[in-house]
MIVEX-144321 format. One record per residue: x, y, z of N, C-alpha, C in turn. Coordinates in steps of 0.1 Angstrom, whole numbers, padded with zeros to 4 digits, always signed. Atoms other than C-alpha are relative to their C-alpha. Example, Ala and Ser with C-alpha at 12.3 -4.5 7.8 and 13.67 -1.06 7.14 Angstrom:
! residues 2
+0009-0012+0000+0123-0045+0078+0009+0012+0000 -0009-0011+0000+0137-0011+0071-0008+0011+0008 
END
This chain:
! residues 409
+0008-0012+0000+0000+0000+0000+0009+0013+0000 -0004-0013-0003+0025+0024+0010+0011+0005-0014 -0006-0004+0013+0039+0021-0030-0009+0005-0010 +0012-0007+0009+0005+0033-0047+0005+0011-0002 -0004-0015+0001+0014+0072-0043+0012+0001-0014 -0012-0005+0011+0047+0066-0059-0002-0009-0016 +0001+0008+0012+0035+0039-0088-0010+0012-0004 +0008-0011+0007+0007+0067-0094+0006+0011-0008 -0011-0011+0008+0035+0095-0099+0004-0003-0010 -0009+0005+0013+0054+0076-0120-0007-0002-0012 +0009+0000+0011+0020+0070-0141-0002+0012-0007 +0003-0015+0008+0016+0107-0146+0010+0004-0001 -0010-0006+0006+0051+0115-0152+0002-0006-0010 +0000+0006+0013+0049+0087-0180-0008+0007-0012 +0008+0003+0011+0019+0098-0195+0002+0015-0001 -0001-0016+0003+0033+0137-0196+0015+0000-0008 -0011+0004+0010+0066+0123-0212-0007-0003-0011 +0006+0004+0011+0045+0106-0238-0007+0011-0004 +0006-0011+0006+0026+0136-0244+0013+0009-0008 -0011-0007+0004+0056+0155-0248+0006-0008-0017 -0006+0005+0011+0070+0131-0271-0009+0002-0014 +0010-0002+0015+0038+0132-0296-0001+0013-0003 +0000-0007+0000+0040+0165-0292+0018+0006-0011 -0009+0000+0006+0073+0166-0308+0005-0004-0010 +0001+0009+0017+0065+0143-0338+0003+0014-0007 -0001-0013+0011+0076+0162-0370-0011+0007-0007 +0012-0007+0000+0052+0182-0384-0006-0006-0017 +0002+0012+0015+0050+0154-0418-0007-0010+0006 +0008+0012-0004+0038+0130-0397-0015+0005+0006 +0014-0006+0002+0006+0149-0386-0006+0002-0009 +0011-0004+0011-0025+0151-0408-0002+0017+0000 +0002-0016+0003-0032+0187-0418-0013+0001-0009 +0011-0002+0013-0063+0195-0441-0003+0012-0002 +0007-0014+0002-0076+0223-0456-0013-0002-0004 +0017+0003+0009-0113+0230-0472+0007-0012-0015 -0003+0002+0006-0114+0204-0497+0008-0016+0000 -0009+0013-0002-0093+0175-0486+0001-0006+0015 +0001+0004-0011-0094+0150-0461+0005-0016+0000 -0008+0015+0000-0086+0110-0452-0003-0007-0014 +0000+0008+0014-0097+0103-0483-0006+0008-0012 -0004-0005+0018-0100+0129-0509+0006+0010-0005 -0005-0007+0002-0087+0156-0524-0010+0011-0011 +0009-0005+0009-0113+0178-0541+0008+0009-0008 -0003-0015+0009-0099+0204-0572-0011+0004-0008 +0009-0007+0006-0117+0228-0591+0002+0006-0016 -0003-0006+0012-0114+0238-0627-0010+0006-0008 +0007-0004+0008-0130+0259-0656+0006-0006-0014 -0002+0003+0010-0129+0250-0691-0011+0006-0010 +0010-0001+0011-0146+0260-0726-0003-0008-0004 +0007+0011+0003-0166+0232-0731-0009+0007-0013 +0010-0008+0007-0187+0257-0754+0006+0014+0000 -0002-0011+0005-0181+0288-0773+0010-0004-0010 -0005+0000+0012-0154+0299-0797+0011-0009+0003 -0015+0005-0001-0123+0280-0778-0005-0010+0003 +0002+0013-0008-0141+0245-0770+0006-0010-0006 -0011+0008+0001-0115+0230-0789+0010-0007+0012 -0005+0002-0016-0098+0233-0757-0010-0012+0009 +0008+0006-0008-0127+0218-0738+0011-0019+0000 -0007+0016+0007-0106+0180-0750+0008+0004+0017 -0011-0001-0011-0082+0191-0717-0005+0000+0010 +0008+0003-0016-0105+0189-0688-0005-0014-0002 +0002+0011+0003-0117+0157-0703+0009-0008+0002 -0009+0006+0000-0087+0144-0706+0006+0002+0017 +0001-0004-0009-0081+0157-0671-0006-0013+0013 +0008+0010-0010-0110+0136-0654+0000-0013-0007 +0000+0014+0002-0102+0104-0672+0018-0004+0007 -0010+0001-0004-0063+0109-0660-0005-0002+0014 -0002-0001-0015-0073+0115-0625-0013-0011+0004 +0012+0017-0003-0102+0079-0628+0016-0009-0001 -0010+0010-0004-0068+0062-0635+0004+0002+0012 -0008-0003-0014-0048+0076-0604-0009-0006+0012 +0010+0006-0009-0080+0068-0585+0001-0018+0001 -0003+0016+0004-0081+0032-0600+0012-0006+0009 -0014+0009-0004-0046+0025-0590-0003+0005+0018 +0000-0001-0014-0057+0038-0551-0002+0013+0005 +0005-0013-0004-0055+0074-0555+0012+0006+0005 -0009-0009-0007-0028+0098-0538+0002+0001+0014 -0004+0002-0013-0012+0086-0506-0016-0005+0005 +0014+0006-0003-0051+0067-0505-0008+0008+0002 +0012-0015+0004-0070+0100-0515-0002-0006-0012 +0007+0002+0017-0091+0098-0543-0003+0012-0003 -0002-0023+0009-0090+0131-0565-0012+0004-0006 +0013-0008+0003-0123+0149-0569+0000+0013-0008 +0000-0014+0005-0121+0171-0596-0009+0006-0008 +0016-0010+0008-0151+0196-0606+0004+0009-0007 -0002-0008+0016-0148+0207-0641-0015+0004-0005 +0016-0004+0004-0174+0233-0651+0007+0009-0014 +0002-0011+0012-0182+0253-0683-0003+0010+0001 +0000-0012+0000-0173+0286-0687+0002+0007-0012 +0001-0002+0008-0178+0288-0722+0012+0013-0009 -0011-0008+0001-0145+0313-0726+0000+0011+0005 +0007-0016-0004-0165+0342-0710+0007+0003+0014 -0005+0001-0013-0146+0357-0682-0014+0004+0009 +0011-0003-0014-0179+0367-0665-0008-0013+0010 +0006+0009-0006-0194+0334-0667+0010-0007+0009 -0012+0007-0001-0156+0320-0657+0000+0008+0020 -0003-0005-0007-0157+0347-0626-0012-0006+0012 +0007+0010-0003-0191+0327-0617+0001-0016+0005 -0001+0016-0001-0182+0291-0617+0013+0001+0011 -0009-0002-0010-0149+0301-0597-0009+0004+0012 +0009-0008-0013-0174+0317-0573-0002-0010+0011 +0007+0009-0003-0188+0287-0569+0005-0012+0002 -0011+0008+0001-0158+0265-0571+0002+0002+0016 -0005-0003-0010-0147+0282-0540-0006+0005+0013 +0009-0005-0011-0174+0295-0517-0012-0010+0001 +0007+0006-0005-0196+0265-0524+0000-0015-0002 -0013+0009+0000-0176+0237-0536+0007-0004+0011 -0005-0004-0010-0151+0246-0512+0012-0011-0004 -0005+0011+0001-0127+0230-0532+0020+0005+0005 -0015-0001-0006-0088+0227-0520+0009+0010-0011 -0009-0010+0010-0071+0244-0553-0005+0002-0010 +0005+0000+0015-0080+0258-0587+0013-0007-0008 -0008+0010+0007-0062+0231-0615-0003+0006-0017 +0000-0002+0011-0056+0245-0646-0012+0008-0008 +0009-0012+0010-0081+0272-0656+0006+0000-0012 -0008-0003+0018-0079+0279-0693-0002+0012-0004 -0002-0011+0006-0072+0310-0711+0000+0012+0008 -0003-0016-0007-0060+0346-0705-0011+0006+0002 +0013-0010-0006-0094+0365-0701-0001-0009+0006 +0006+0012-0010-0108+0336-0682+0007+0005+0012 -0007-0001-0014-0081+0337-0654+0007+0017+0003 -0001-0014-0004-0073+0376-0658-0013+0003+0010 +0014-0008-0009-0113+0378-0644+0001-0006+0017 +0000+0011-0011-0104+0354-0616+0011+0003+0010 -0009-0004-0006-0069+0368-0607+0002+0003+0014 +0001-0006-0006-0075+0391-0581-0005-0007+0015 +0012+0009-0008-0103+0371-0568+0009-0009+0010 -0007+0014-0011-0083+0338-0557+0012+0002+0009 -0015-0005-0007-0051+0354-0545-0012+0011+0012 +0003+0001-0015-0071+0374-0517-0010-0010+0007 +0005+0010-0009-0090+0341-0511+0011-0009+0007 -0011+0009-0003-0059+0326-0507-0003-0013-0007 +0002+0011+0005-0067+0299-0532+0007-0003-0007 -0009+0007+0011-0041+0278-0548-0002+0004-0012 +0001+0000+0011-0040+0286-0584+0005-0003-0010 -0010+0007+0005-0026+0263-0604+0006-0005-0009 -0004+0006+0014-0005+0254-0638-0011+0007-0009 +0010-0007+0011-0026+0280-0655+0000-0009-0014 -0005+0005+0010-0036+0266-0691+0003+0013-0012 +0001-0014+0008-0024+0300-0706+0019+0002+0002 -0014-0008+0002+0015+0315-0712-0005+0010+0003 -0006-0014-0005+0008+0350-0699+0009+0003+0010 -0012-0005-0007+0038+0364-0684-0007-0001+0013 +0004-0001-0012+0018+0375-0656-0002-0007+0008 +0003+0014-0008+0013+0343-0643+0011-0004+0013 -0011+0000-0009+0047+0347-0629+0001+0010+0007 +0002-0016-0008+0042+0377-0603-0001-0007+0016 +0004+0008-0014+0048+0355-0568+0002+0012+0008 +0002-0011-0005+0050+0392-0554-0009+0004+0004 +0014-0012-0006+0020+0405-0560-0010-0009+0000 +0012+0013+0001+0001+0373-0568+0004-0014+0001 -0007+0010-0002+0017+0345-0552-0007-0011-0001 +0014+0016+0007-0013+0317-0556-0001+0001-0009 +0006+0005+0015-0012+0318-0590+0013-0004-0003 -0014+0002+0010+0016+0301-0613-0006-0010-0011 +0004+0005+0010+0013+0294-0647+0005-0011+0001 -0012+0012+0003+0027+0262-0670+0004+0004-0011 -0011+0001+0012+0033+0267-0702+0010+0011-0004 -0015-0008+0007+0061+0285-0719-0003+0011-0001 +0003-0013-0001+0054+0322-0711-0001+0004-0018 +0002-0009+0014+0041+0343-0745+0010+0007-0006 -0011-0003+0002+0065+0367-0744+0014-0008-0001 -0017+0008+0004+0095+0341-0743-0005-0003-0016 +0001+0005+0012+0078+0323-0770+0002+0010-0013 -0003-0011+0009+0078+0358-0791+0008+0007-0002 -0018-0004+0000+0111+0362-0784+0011-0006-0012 -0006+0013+0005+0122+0329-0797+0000+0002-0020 -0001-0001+0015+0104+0337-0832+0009+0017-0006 -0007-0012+0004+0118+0372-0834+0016-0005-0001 -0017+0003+0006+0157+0358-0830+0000-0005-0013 -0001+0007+0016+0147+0333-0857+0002+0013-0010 +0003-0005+0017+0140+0357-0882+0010+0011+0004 -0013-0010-0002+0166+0385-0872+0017-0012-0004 -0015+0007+0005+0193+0354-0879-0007-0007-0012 +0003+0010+0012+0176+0337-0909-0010+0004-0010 +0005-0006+0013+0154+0363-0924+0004+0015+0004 +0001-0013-0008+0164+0401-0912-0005+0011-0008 +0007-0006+0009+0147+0412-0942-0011+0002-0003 +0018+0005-0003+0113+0402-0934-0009+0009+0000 +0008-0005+0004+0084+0418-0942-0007-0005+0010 +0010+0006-0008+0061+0411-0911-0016+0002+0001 +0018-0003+0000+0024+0411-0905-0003-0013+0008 +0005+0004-0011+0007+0402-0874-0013-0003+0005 +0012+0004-0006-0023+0385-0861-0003-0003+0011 +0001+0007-0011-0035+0385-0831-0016+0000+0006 +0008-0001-0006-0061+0381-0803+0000+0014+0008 -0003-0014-0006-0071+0415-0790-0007-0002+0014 -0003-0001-0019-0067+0407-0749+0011-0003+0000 -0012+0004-0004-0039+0397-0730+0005-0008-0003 -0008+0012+0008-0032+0367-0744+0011+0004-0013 -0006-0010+0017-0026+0386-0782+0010+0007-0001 -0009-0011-0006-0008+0414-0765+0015-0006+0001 -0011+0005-0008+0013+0396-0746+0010-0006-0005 -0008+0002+0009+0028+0373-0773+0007+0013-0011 -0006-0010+0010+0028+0405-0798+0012+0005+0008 -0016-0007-0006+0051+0421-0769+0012-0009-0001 -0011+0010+0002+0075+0391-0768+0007+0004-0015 -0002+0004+0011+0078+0390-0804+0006+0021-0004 -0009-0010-0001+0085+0430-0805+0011+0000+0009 -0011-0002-0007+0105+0429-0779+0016-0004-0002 -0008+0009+0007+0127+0402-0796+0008+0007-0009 -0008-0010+0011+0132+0424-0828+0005+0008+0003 -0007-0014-0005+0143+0455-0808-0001+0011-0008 +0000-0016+0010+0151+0487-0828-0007+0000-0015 +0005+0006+0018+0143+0462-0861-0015+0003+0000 +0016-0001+0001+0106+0464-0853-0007+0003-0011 +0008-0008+0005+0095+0492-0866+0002+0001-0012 -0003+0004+0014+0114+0485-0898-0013-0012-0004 +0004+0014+0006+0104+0446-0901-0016+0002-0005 +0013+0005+0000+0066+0450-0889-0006+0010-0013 +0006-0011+0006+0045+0463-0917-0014+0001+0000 +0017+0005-0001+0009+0452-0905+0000-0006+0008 +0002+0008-0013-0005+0443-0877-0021+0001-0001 +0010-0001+0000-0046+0430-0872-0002-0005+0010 +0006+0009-0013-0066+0418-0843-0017-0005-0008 +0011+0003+0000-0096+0401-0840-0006-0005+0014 +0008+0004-0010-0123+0395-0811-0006-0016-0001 +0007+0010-0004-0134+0365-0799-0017-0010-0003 +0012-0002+0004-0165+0368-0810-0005-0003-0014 -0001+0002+0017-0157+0372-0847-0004-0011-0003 +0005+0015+0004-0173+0346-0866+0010-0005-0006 -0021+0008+0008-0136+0340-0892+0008+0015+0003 -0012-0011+0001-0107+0362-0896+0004-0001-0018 -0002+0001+0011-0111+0360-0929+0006+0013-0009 -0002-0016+0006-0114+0404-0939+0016+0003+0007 -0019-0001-0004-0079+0402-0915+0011-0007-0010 -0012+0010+0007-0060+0376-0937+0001+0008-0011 +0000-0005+0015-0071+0395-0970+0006+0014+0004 -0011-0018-0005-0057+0432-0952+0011-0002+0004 -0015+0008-0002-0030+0412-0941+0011+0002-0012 -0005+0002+0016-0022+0401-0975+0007+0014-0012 +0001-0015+0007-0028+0435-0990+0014+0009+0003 -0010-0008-0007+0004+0447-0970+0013-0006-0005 -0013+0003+0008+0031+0428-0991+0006-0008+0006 -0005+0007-0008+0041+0410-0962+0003-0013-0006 -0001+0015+0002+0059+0375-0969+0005-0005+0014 +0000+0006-0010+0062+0366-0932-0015+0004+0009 +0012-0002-0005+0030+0363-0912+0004-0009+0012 +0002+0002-0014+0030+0359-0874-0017-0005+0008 +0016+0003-0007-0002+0339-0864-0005+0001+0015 +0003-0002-0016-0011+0346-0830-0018-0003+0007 +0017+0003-0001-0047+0331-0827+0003-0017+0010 +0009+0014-0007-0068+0301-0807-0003-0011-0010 +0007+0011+0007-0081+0266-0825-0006+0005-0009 +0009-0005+0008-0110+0279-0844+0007+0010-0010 -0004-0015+0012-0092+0313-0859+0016-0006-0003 -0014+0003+0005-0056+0296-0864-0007-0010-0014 +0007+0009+0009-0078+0268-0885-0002+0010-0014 +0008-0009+0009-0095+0298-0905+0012+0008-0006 -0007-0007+0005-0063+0316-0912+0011-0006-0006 -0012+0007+0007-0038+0289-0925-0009-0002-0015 +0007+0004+0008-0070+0279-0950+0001+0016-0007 +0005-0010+0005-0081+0315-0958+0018+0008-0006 -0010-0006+0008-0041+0326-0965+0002-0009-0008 -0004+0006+0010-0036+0298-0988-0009-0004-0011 +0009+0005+0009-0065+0297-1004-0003+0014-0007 -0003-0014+0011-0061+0333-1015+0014+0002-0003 -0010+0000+0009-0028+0327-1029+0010+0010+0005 -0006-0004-0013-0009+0343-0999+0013-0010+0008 -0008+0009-0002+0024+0325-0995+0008+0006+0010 -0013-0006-0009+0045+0340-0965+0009-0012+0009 -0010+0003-0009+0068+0322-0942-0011+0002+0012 +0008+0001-0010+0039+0313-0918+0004-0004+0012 -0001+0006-0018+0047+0309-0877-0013+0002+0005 +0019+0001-0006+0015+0301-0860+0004-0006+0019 -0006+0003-0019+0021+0301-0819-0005-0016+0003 +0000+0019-0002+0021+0266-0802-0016-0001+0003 +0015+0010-0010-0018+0267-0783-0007-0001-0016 +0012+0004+0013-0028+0268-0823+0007-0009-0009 -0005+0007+0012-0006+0244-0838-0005-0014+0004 +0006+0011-0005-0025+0213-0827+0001-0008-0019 +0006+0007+0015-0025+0187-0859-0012-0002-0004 +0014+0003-0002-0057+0173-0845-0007+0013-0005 +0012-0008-0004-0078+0201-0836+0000+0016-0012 +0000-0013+0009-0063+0230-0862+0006-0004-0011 -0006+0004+0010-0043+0217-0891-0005-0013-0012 +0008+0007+0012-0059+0190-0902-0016+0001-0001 +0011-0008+0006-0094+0210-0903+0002+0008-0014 +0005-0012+0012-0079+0237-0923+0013-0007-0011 -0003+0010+0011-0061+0210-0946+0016-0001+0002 -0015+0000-0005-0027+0196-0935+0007+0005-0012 -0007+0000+0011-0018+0199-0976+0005+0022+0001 +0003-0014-0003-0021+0239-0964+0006+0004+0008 -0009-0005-0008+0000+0238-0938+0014-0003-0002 -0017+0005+0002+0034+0226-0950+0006+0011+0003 -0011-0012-0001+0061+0248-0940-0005+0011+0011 +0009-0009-0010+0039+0261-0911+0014+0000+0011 -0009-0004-0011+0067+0273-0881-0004-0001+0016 +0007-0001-0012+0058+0270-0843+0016-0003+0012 -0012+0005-0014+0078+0263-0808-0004-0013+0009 +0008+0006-0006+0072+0235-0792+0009-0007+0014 -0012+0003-0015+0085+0220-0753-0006-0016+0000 +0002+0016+0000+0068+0185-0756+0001-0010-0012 +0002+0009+0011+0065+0157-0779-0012+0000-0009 +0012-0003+0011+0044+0156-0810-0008-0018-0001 +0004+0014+0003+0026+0125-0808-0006-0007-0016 +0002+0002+0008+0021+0125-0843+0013-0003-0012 -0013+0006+0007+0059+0121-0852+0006-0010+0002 -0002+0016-0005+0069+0088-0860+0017+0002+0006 -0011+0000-0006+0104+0098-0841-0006-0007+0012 +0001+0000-0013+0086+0088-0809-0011-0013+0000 +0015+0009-0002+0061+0059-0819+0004-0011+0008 -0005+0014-0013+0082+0030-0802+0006+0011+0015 -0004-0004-0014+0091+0059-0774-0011-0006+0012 +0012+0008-0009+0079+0040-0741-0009+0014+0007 +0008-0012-0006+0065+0074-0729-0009+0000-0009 +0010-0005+0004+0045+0077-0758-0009-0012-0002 +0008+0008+0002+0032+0043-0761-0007-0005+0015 +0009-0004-0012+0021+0046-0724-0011+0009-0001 +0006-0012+0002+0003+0079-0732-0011-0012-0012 +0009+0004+0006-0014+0062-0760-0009-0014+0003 +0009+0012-0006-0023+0029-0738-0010+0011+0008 +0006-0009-0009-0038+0057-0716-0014+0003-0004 +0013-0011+0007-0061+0071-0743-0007-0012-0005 +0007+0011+0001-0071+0037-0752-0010-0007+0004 +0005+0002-0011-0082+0028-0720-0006+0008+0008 +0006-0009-0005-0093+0057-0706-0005+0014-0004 +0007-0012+0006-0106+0085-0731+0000-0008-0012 +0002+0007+0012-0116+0064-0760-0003+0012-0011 +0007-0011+0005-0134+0094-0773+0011+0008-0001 -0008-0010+0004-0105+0116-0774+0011+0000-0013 -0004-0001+0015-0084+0123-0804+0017+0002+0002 -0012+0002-0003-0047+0106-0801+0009+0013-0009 -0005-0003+0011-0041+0130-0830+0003+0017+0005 +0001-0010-0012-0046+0162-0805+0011+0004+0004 -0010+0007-0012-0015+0171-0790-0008+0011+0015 +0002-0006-0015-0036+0194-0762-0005-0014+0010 +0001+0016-0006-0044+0154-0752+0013+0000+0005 -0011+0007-0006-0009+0150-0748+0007+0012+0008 +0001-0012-0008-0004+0187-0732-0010-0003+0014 +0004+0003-0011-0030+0182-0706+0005-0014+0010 -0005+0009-0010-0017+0145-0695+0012+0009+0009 -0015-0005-0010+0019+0163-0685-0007+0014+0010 +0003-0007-0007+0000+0192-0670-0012-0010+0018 +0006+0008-0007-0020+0163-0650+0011-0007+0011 -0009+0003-0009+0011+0145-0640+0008+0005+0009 -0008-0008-0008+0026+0175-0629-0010+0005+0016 +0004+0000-0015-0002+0183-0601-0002-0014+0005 +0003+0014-0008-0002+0142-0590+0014+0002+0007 -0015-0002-0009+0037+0153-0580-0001+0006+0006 +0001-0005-0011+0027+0179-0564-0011+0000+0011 +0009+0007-0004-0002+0164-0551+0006-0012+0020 -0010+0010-0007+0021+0136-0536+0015+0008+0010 -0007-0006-0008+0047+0157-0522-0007+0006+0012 +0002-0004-0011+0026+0174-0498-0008-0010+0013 +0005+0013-0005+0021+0139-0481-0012+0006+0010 +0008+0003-0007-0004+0141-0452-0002+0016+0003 -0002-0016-0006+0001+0180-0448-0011+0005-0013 +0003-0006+0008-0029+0191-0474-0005+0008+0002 +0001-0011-0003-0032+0222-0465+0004+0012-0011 -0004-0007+0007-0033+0251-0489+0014+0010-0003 -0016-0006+0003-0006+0269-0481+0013-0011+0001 -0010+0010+0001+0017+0237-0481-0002-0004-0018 +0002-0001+0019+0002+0231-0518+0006+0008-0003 -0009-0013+0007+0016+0266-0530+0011-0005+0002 -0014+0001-0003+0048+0259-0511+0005-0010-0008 -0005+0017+0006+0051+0224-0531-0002+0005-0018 +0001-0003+0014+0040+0240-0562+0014+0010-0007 -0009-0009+0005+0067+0266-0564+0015-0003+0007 -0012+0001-0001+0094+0248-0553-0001-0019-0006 +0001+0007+0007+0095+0223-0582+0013-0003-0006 -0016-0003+0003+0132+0207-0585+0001-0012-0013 -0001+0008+0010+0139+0193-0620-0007-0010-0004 +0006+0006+0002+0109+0177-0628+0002-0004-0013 -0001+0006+0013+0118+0154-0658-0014-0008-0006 +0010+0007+0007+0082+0144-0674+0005-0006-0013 +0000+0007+0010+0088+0114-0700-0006+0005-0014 +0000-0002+0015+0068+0133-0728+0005+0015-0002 -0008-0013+0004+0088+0166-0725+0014-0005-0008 -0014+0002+0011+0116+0171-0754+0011-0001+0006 -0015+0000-0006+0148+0155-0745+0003+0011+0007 -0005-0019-0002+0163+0178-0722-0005+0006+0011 +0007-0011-0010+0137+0196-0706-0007-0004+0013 +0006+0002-0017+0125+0199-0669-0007+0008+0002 +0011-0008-0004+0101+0217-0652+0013+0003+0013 -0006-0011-0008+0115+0244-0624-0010+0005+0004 +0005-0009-0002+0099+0265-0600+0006-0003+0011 -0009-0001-0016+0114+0284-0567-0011+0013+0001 +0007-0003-0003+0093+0308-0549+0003+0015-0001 +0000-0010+0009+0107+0336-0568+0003+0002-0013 -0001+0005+0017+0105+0319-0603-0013-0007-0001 +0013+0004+0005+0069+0311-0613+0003-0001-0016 +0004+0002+0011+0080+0305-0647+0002-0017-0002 -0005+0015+0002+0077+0264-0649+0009-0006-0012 -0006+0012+0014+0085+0255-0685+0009+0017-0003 -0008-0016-0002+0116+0282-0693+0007-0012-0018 -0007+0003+0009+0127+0260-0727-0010-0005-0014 +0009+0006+0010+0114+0252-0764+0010+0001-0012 -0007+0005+0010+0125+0242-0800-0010+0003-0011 +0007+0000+0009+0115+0255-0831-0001-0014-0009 +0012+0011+0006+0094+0230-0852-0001+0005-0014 +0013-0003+0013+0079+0230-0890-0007-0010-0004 +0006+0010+0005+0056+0213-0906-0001-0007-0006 -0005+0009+0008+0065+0185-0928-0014-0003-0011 +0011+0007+0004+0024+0177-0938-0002-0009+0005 +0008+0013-0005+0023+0146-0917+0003+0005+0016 -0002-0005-0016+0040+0162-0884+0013+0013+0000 -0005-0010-0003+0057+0187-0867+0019-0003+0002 -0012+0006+0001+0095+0182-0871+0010+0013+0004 -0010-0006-0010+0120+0194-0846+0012+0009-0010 -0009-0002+0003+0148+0216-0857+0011+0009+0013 -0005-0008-0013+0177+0236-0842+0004-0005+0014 -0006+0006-0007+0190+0237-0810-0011+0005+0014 +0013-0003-0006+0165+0236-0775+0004+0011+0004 -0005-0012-0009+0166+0274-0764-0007+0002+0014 +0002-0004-0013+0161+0287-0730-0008+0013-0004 +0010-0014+0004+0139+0316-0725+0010+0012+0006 -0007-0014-0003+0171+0336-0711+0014-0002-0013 -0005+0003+0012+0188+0323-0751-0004+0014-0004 
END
């Protein structure tokens, strides 16, 4: 009897050590969650143009939610299964500023995944960065995407505009400096944004080279009266700067009025699927572009095991989608890329551990990126993809040339 007192102490000094001790676990081995995620899922949120003039695009959220029914299949992410609510926002930033609304205030989902296009995520900007909402792998190159200053939840993926307009301006200052230019673009930030690249590139040459420049709205039914004013301007280099629908209408409509320039057409419009072989591949020969991934339509890569993975993928799990696409084979790497960062923030899903995992992205080598290239981000570099390779068009595929430049080349 007279050892009770002290076996009792010794109970509560045990069980205030052991507190201590769990108390001192690392801060990886505790669960964490934010809105959105929990022991077993991981909700994201996306927009897409499923409808309107860019629902060529729409193929990428598709492809999207058949990627992330595999991941689920095989078990899901650290045994999360990935819930991701893809709505239609027809390309409209108002409706786009809507469905985000509603993504996030009643949804309540953990991160936005790949919004598409520059008005779309310019209406949304503001918005998600004072909600503090993840914003992620934009599906857009505006520069802006990279501003972890003033807008640190957002970071794009693809190859910033201005780089890309950089890239074609060296071309032609080393291989045509004689060039006759004329310019098409979209008139928002998307349009802009490549046209600055692509000035900024020529430098002092500009205002020599350019000798025509048109826009067109979104709205426009063709760009048909632009290609013929185009034309009218003597130009034998033409700078395409358009979406699916109006890149289609402008490779057809310059060659079918007898309009032969030294055509470059930016990468979100050089699709074989979805734009070239509408406006007749025999019409695009000699078409110019940039490209950072693999063309799944060049037989360089048909025994590559990345791509015959990718194409077991679309077999099996988007039957309906069109192997011939490469925004099919664009969205898988943008898919793979949030399942890494997905996976890195093991048990900690908490939004602000998302961001931190998003922008500190160390040499991510994706199997269908061009020899070479890696993905990068540090949390004052939001630019992911910083490398590309001019491309032309052969008629059957897009065929690499040159050497891969950097966006500081």
């Amino acid at each position: 009897m007279k050892f009770r007192p002290a076996r009792r102490t010794s109970l509560i000094a045990g069980a205030i050590a052991l507190g201590f001790a769990f108390a001192a676990l690392p801060a990886g081995a505790q669960k964490k969650y934010g809105p959105g995620a929990s022991d077993t899922e991981i909700k994201l949120g996306q927009t897409m143009p499923y409808s309107g003039p860019a629902s060529a695009y729409g193929t990428i959220g598709k492809l999207h939610q058949a990627y992330f029914k595999k991941i689920n299949d095989a078990g899901g992410i650290n045994g999360r299964k990935v819930n991701l609510i893809s709505l239609d926002d027809g390309y409209s930033p108002p409706k786009a500023v809507e469905q985000v609304r509603r993504l996030v205030e009643q949804d309540e989902v953990l991160a936005l995944f790949q919004t598409l296009g520059t008005p779309s995520n310019s209406a949304i900007h503001k918005y998600v960065n004072a909600k503090k909402i993840p914003h992620l792998f934009l599906a857009t190159g505006a520069t802006k995407w990279a501003d972890p200053k003033n807008y640190p939840w957002t970071i794009g993926f693809n190859l910033s505009y201005q780089a890309e307009g950089q890239i074609y301006a060296k071309y032609l200052l080393k291989n045509k400096p004689n060039a006759k230019i004329a310019i098409l673009y979209q008139n928002d930030d998307y349009g802009k944004d490549l046209l600055k690249g692509v000035k900024d590139g020529l430098g002092a040459a500009a205002a020599k080279m350019i000798v025509a420049e048109a826009t067109y709205e979104v709205s426009d039914p063709t760009v048909d009266s632009q290609i013929l004013t185009l034309q009218g301007s003597k130009a034998d280099t033409f700078i395409d700067i358009t979406t699916p629908k109006f890149a289609a209408q402008a490779i057809r409509k310059a060659y079918d009025s007898g309009w032969k320039p030294l055509h470059i057409i930016n990468n979100v419009g050089a699709s074989v699927g979805s734009v070239l072989t509408p406006a007749g591949l025999d019409k695009s020969v000699g078409l110019l572009t940039v490209q950072y991934y693999k063309d799944p339509n060049d037989p360089q890569w048909k025994d590559d095991p990345a791509m015959l993975e990718w194409r077991a993928f679309m077999g099996r799990y988007y039957r309906e989608g069109d192997p011939k696409d490469a925004s099919n084979l664009y969205a898988y790497l943008t898919a793979q890329t949030m399942v890494h960062v997905l996976k890195q923030c093991g048990n900690d899903l908490t939004r602000e551990n998302l961001m931190k995992q998003a922008a500190n992205i160390k040499n991510l080598k994706l199997p269908l990126l061009l020899p070479g290239m890696s993905l990068n981000s540090s949390p004052n570099d939001y630019f992911l993809v910083k490398q590309g390779q001019l491309a032309k068009f052969t008629g059957t595929q897009w065929q690499g040339f040159g050497e891969v430049l950097s966006t500081s080349d």
